[in-house]
Backbone as a ProteinNet text record, in pm:
[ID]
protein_1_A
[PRIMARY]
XXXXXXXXXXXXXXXXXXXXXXXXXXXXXXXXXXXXXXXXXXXXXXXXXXXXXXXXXXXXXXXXXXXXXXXXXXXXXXXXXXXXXXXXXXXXXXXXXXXXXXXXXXXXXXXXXXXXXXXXXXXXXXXXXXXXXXXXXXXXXXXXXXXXXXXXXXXXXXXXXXXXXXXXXXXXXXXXXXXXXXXXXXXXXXXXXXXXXXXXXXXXXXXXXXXXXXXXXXXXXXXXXXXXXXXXXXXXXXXXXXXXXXXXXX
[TERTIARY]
8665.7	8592.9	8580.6	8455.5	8467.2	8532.4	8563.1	8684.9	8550.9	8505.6	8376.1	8500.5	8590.7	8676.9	8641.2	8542.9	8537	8642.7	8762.7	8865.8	8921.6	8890.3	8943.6	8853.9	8750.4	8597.6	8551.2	8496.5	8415	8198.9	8222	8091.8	8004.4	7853.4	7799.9	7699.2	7632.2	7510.6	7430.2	7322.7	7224.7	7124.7	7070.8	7036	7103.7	7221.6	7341.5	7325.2	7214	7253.6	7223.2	7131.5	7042.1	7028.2	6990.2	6942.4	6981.8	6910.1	6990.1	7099.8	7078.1	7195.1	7305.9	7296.5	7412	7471.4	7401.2	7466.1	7530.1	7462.4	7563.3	7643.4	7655.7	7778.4	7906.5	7877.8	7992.8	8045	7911.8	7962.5	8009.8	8014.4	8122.8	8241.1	8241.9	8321.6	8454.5	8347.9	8469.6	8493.6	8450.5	8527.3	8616.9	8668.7	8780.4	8771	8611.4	8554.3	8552.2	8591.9	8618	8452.4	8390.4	8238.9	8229.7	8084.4	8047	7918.3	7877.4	7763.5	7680.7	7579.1	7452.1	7350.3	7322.7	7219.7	7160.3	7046.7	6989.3	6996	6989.9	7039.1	7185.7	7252.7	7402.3	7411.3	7480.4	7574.1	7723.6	7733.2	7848.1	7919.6	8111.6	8179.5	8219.7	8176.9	8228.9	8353.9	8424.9	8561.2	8615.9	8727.4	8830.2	8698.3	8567.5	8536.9	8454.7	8360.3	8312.9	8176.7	8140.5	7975.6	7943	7796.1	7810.5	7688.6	7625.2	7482.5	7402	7351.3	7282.9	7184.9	7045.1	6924	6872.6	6830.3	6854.7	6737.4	6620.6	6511.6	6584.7	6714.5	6724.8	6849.2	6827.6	6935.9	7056.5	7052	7166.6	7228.8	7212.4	7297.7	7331.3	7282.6	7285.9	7474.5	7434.9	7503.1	7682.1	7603.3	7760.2	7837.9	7752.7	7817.8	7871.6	7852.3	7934.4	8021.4	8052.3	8158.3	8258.1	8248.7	8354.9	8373.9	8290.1	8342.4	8428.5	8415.7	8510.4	8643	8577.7	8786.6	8847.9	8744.7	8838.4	8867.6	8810	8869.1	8818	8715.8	8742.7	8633.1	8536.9	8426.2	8377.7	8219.2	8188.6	8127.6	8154.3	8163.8	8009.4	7992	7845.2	7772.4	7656.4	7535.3	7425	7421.7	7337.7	7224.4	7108.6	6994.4	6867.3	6935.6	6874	6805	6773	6707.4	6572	6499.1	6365.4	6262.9	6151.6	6057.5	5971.4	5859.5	5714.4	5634.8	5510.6	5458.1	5297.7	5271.9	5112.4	5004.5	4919.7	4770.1	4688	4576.4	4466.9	4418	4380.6	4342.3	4230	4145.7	4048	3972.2	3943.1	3896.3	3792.9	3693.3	3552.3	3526.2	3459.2	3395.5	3284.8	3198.3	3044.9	2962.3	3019	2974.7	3035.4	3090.5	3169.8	3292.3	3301.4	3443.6	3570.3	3641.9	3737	3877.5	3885.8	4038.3	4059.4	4159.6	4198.5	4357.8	4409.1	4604.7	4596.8	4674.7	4690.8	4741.1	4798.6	4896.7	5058.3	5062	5174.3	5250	5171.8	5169.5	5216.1	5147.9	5184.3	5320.1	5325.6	5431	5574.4	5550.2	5696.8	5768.1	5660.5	5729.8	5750.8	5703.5	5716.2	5873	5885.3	5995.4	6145.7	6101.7	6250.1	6276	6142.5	6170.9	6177.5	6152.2	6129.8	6249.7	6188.5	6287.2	6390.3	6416.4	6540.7	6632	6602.3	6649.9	6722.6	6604	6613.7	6781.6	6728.1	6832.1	6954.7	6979.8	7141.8	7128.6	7092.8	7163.5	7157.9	7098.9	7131.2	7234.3	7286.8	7370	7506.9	7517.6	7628.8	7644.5	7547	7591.7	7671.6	7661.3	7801.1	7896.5	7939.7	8068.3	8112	8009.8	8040.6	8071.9	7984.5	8028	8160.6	8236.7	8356.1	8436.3	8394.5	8538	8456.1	8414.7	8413.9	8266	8214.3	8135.9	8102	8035.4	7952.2	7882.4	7803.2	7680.1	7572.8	7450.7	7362.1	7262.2	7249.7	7176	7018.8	6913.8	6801.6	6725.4	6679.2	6619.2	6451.1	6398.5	6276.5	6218	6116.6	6045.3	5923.7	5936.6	5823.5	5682.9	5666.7	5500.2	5527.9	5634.2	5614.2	5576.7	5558.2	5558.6	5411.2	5369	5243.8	5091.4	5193.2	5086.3	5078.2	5047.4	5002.2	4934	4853	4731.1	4812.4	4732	4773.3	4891.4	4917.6	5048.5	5078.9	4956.2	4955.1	5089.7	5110.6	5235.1	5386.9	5388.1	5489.8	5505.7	5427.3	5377.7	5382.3	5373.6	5395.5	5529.4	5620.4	5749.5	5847.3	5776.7	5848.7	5844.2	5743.9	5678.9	5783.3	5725	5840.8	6005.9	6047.3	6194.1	6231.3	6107.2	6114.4	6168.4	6053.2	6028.7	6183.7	6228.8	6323.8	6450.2	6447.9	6576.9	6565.2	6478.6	6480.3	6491.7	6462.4	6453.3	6583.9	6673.8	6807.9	6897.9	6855.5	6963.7	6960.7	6826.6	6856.2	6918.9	6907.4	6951.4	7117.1	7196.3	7306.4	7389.8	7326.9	7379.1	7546	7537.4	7608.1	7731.8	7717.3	7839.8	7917.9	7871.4	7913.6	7912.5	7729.6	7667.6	7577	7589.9	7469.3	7396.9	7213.2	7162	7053.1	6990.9	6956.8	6874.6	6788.6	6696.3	6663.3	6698.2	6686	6533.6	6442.9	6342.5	6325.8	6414.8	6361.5	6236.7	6243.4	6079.3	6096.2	6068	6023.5	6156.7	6259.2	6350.8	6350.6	6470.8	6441.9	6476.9	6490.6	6503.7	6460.9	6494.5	6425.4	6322.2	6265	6155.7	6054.3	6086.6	6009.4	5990.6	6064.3	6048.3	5956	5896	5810.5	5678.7	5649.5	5546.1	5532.1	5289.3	5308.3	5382.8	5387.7	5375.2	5308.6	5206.1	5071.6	5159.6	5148.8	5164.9	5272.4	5401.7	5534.2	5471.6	5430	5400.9	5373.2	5235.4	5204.3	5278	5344.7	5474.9	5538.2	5567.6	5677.3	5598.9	5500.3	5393.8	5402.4	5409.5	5378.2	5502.6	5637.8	5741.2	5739.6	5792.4	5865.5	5969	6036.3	6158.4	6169.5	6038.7	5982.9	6041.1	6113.8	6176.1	6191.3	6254.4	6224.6	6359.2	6414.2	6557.9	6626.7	6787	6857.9	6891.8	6943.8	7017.9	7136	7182.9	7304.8	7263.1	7162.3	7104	7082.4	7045.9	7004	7119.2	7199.1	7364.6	7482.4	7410.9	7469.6	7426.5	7314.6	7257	7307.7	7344.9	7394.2	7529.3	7610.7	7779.7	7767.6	7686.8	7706.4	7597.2	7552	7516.3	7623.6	7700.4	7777.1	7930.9	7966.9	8059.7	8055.7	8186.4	8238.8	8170.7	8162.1	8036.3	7905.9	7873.2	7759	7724.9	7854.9	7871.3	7794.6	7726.8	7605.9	7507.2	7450.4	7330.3	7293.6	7184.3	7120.1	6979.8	6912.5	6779.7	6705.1	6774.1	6713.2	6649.4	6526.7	6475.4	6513.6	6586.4	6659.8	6556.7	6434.7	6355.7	6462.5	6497.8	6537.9	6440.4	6357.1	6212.6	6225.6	6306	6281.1	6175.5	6135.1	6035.1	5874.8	5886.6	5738.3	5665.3	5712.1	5612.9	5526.3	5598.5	5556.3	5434.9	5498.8	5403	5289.4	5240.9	5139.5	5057.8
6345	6461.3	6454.2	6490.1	6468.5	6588.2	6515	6643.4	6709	6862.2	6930.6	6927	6977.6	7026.1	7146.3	7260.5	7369.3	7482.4	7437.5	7562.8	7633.8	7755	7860.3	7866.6	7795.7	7809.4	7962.7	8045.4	8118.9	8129.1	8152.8	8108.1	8265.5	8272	8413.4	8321.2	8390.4	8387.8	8513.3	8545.5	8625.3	8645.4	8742.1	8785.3	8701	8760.3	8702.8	8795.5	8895.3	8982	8900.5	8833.6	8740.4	8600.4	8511.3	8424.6	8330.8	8229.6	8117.3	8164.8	8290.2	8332.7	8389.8	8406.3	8418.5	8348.4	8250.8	8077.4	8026.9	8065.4	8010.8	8040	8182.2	8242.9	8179.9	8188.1	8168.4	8015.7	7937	7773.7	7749.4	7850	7837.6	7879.8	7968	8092.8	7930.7	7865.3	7741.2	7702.6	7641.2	7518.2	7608.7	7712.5	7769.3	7848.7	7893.1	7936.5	8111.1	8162.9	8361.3	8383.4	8387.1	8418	8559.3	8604.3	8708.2	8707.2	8822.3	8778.8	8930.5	8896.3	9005.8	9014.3	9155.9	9153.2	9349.7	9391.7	9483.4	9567.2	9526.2	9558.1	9538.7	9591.8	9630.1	9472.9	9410.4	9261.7	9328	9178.2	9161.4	9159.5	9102.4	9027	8932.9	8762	8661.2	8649.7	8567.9	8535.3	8579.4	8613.8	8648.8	8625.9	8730	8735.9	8910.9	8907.2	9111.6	9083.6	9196.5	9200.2	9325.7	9326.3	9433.4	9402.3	9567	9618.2	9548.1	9463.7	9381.5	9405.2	9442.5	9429.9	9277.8	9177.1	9064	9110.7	9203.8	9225.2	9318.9	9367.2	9499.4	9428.3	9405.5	9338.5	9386.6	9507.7	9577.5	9595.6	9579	9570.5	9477.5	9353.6	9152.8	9166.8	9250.1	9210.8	9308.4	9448.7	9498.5	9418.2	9373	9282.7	9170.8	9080.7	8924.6	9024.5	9132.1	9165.4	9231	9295.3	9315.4	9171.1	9074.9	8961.1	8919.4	8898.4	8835.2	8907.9	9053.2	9102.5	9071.3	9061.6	9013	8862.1	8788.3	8660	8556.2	8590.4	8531.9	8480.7	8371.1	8286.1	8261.1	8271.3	8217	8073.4	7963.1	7858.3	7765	7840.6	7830.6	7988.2	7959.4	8067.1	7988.7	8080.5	8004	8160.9	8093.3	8193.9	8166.3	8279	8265.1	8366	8474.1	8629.5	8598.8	8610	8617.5	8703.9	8711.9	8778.1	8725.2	8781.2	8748.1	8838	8862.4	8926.3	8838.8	8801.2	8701.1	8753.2	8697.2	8737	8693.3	8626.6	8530.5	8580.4	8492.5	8560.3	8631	8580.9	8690.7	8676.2	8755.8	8749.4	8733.5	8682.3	8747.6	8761	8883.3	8866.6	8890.3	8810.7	8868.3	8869.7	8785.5	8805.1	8899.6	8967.3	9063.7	9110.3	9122.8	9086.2	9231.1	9142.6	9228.4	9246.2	9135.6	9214.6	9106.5	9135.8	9098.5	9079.8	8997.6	8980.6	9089.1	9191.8	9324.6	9267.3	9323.8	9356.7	9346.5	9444.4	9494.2	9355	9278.8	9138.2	9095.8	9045.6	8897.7	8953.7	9085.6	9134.9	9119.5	9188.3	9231.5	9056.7	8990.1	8843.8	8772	8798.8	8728.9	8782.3	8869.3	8976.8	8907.9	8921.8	8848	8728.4	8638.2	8497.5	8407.9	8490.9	8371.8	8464.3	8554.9	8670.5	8705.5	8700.8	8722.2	8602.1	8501.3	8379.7	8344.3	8423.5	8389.1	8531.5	8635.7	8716.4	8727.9	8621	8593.8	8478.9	8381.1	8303.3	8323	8398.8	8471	8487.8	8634.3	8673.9	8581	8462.1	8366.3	8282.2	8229.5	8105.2	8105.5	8211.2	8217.6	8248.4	8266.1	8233.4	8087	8065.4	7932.1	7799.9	7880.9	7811.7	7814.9	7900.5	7958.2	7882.5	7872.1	7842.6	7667.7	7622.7	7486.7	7442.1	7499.7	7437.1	7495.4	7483.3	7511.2	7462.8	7539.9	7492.6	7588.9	7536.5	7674	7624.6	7668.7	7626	7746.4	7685.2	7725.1	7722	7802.7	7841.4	7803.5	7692.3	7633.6	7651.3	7568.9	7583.4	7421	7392.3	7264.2	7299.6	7472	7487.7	7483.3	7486.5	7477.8	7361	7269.8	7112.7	7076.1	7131	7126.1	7240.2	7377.2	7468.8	7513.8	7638.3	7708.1	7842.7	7783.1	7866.5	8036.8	8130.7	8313.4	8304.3	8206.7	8254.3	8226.9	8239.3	8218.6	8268.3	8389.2	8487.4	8370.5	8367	8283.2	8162.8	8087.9	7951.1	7900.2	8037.8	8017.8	8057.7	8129.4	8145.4	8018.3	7944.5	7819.9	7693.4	7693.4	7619.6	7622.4	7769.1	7800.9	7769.9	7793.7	7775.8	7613.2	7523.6	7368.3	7357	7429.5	7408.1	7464	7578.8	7620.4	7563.4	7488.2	7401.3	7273	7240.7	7143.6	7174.6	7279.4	7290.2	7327.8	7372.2	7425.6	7294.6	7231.9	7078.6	7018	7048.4	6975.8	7081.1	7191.6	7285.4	7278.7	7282	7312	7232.3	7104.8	6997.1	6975.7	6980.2	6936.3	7036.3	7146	7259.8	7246.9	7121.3	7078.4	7152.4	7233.5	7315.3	7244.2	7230.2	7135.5	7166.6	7171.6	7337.5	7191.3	7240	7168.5	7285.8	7225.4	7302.3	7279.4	7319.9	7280.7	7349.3	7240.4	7278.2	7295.1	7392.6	7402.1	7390.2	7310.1	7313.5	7436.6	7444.1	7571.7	7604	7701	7736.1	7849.9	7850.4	7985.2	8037.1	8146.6	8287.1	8395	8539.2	8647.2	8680.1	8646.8	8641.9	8581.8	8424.3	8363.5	8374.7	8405.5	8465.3	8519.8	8626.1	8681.7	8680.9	8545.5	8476	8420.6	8479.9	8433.3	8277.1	8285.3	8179.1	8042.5	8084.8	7987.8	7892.1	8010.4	7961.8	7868	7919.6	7879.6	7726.5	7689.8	7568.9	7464.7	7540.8	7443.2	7389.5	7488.4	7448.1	7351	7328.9	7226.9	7115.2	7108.8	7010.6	6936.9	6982.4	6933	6864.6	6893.2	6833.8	6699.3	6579.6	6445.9	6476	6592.9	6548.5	6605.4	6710.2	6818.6	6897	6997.3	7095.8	7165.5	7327.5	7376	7373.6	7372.2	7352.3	7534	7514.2	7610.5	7660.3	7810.7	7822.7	7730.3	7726.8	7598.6	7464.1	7436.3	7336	7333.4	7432.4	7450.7	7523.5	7562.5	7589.3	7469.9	7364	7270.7	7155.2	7164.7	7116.6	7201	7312.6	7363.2	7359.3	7327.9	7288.7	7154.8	7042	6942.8	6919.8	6974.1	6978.2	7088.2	7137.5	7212.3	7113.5	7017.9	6972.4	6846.8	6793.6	6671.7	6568.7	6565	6436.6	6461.7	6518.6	6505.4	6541.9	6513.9	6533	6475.3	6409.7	6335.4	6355.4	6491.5	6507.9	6661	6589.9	6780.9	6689.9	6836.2	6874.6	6781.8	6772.6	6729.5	6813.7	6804.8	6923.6	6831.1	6894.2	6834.4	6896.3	6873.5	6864.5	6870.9	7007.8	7021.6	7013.5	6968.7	6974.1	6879.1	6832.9	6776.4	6627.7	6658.4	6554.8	6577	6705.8	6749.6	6719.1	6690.9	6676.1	6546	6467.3	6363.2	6353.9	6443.6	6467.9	6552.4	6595.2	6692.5	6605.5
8450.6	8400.7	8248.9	8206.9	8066.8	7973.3	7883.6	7771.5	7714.9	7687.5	7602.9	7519.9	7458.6	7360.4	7320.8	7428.4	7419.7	7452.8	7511	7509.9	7401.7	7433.5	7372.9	7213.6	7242.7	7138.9	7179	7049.5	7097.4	7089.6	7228.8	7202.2	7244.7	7217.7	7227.4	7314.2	7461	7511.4	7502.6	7397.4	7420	7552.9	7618.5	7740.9	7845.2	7911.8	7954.9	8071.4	8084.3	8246.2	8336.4	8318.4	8448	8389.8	8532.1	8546.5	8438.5	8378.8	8284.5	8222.7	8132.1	8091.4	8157.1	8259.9	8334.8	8386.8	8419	8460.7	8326.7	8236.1	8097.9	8051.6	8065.4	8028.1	8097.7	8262.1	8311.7	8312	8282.9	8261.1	8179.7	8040.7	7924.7	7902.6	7976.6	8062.2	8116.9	8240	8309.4	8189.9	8118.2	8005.2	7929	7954.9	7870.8	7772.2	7701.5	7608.3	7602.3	7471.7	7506.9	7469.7	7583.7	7569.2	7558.7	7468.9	7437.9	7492.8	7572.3	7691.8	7623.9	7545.7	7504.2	7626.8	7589.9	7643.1	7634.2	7623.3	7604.1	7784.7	7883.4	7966.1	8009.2	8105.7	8188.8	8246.4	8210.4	8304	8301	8407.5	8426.8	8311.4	8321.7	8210.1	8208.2	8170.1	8229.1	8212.7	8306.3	8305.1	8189.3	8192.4	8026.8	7894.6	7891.5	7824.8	7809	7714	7680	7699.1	7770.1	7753	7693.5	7587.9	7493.4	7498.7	7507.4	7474	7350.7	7326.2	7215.7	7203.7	7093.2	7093.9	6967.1	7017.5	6965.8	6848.7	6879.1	6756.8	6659.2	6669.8	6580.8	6504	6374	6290.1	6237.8	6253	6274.8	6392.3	6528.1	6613.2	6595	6626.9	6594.5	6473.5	6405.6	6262.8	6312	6364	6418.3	6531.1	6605.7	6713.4	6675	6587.6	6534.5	6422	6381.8	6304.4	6400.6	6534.3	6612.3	6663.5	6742.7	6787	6702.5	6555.7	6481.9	6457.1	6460.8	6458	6578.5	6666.5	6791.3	6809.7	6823	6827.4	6693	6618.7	6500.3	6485	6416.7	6408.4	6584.5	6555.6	6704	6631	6730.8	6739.7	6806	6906.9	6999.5	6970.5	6947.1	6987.4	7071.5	7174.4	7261.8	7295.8	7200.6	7181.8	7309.5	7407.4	7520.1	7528.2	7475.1	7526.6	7542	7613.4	7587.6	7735	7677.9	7757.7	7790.5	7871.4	7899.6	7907	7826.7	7859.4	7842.7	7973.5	7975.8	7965.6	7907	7986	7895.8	7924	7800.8	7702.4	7585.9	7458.7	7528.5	7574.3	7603.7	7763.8	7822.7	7964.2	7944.7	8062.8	8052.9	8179.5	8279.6	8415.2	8434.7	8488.6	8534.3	8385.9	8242.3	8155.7	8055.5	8103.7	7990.5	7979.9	7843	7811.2	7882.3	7982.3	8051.9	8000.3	7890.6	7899.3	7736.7	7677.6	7571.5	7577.7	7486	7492	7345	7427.3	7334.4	7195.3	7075.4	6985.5	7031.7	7091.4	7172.2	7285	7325.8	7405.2	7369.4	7197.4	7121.3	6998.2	6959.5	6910	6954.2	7054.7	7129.6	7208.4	7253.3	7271.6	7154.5	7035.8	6888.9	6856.1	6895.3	6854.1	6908.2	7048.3	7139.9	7141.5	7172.1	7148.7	7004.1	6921.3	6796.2	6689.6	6640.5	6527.8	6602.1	6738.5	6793.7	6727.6	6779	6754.5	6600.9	6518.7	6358.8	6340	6371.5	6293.7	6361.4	6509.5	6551.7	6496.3	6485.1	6396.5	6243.5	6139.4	5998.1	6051.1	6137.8	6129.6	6195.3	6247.6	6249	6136	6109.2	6058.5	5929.9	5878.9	5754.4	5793.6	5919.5	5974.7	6056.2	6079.3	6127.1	6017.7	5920.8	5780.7	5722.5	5725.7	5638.5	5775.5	5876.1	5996.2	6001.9	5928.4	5912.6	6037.5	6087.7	6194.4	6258.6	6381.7	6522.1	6564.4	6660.4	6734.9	6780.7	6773.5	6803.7	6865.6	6985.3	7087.3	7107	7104.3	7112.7	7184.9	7327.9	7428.6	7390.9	7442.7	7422.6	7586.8	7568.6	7714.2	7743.6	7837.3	7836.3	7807.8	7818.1	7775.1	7640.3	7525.3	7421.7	7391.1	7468.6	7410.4	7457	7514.6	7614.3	7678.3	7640.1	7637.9	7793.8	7803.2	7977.1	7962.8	8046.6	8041	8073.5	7944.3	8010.8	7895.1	7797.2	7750.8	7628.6	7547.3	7385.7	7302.7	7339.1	7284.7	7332.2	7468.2	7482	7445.3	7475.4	7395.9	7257.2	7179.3	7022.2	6993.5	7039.6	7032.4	7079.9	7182.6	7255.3	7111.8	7090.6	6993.2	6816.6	6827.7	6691.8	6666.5	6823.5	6828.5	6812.3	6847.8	6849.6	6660.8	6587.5	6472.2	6397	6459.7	6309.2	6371.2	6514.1	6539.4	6419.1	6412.2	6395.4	6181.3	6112.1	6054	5988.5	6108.6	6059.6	6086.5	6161.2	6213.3	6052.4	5988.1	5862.9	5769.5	5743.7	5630.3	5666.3	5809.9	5857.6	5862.8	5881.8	5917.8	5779.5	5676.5	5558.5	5589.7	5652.7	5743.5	5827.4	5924.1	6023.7	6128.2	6124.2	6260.5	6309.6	6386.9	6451.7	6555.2	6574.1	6584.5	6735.3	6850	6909.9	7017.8	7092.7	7174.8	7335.6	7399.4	7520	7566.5	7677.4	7739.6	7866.3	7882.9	8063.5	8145.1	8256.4	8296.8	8399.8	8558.1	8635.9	8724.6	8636.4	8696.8	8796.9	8874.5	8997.9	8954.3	8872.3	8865.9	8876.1	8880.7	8929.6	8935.9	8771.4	8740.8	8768	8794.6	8838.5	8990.2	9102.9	9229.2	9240.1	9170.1	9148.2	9175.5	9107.5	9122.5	9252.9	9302.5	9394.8	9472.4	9585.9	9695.8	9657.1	9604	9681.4	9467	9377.3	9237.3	9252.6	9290.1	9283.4	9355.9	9460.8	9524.7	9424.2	9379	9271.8	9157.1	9111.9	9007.7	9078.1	9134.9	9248.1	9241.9	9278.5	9287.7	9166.9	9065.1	8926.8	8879.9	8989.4	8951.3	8977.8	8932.3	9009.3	9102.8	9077.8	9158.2	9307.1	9280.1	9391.1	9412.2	9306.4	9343.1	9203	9229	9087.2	9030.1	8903.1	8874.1	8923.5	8902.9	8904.2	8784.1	8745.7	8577.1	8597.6	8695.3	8629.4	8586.7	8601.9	8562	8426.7	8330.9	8238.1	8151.4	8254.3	8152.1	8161.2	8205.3	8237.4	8085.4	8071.3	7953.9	7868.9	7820.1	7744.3	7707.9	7779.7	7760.4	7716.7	7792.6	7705	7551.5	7504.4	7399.5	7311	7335.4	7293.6	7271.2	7359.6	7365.3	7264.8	7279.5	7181.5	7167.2	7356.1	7387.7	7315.6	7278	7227.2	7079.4	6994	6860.8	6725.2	6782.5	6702.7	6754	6819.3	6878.9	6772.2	6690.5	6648.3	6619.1	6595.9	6615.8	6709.7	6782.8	6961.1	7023.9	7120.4	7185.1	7349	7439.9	7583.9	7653.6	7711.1	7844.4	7943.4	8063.6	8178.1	8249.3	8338.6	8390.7	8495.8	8536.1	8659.5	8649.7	8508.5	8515.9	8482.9	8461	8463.3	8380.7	8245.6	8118.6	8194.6	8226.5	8240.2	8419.8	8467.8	8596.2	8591.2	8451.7	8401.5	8401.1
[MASK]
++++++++++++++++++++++++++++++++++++++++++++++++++++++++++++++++++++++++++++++++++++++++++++++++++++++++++++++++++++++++++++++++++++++++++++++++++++++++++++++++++++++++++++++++++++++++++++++++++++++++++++++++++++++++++++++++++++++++++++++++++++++++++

């Protein structure tokens, strides 16, 4: 079994009620880690760890929450910036000739909000502790349409995109700290959300896989412990494709 040298690390998963983030929590949760599980909705508490009401857009919650984590167990070690939303629908419709529908304000805002400025003001608000406690790691929730684009999802698509960019922008600013900042790309995982989606859609996603099937969140919190761990101590501003294969089956 391989050594992560994550015991008794503290690490934070943002949107930790469901699905990836809940598979992550608790996979950091196994390696021994006092996880702090955010999230703007009610979760669970992973193993010997706290879950606490978080709003990842409001910089003052972000900022009260890593100052109780730290009276309680001290520097967090991992941030694993998972919160995010969807809200789809094309820059612009047209039916029968005229124009039916538009991607609101409110669309491209509120997903700018969770997926990208979420991202930015939990890690502001870590990384001068990870600094003063010598190090970390900060893991960044990407997506394979960021690398590639999907149709209905400009708002999401540019947040996937952005998170590529300021990983990679902080692997270099962080790096001299000994934080080392990296991005994982999930391709078409099962979760709630995605259940959702029709039948006939979900098929086709599958279709588009190599491996013919859609991944699990442990799959993708599985990529996240080892980019977090020892083994992979010379790995930053990497973007990790979970996808089964898809970029390449597009």
């Amino acid at each position: 079994m391989i050594q992560t040298g994550l015991e008794g690390k503290v690490a934070i998963v943002t949107g930790a009620a469901a699905g990836i983030g809940y598979a992550t929590a608790r996979r950091f949760a196994q390696e021994g880690c006092r996880v702090a599980a955010w999230d703007v909705r009610d979760g669970d508490i992973p193993p010997g760890g706290v879950f606490s009401k978080v709003d990842v857009t409001d910089t003052a919650s972000v900022a009260k929450a890593v100052e109780e984590l730290a009276g309680r167990w001290g520097a967090p070690y991992v941030l694993v910036n998972n919160a995010g939303i969807l809200r789809d629908g094309q820059l612009v419709k047209y039916k029968d000739g005229n124009l039916a529908g538009v991607m609101t304000d409110e669309q491209f805002d509120s997903v700018i909000a969770v997926n990208l400025k979420g991202v930015f003001i939990c890690a502001r608000a870590v990384v001068p502790r990870m600094i003063q406690a010598g190090g970390g790691v900060i893991l960044n929730a990407s997506s394979v349409v960021g690398l590639y684009g999907n149709f209905g999802q400009t708002n999401y698509v540019a947040t996937k995109a952005g998170v590529i960019g300021v990983t990679r922008v902080w692997a270099r600013e962080l790096g001299k700290y000994g934080i080392r900042v990296n991005a994982v790309a999930p391709g078409f995982i099962s979760t709630e959300m995605v259940k959702q989606i029709p039948e006939k859609i979900l098929q086709g996603m599958v279709g588009h896989t190599p491996l013919g099937r859609m991944g699990q969140p442990e799959d993708i919190a599985n990529a996240y412990v080892w980019l977090a761990s020892d083994a992979a101590s010379f790995v930053s501003g990497a973007v990790l494709s979970v996808d089964g294969g898809v970029v390449t089956g597009t």
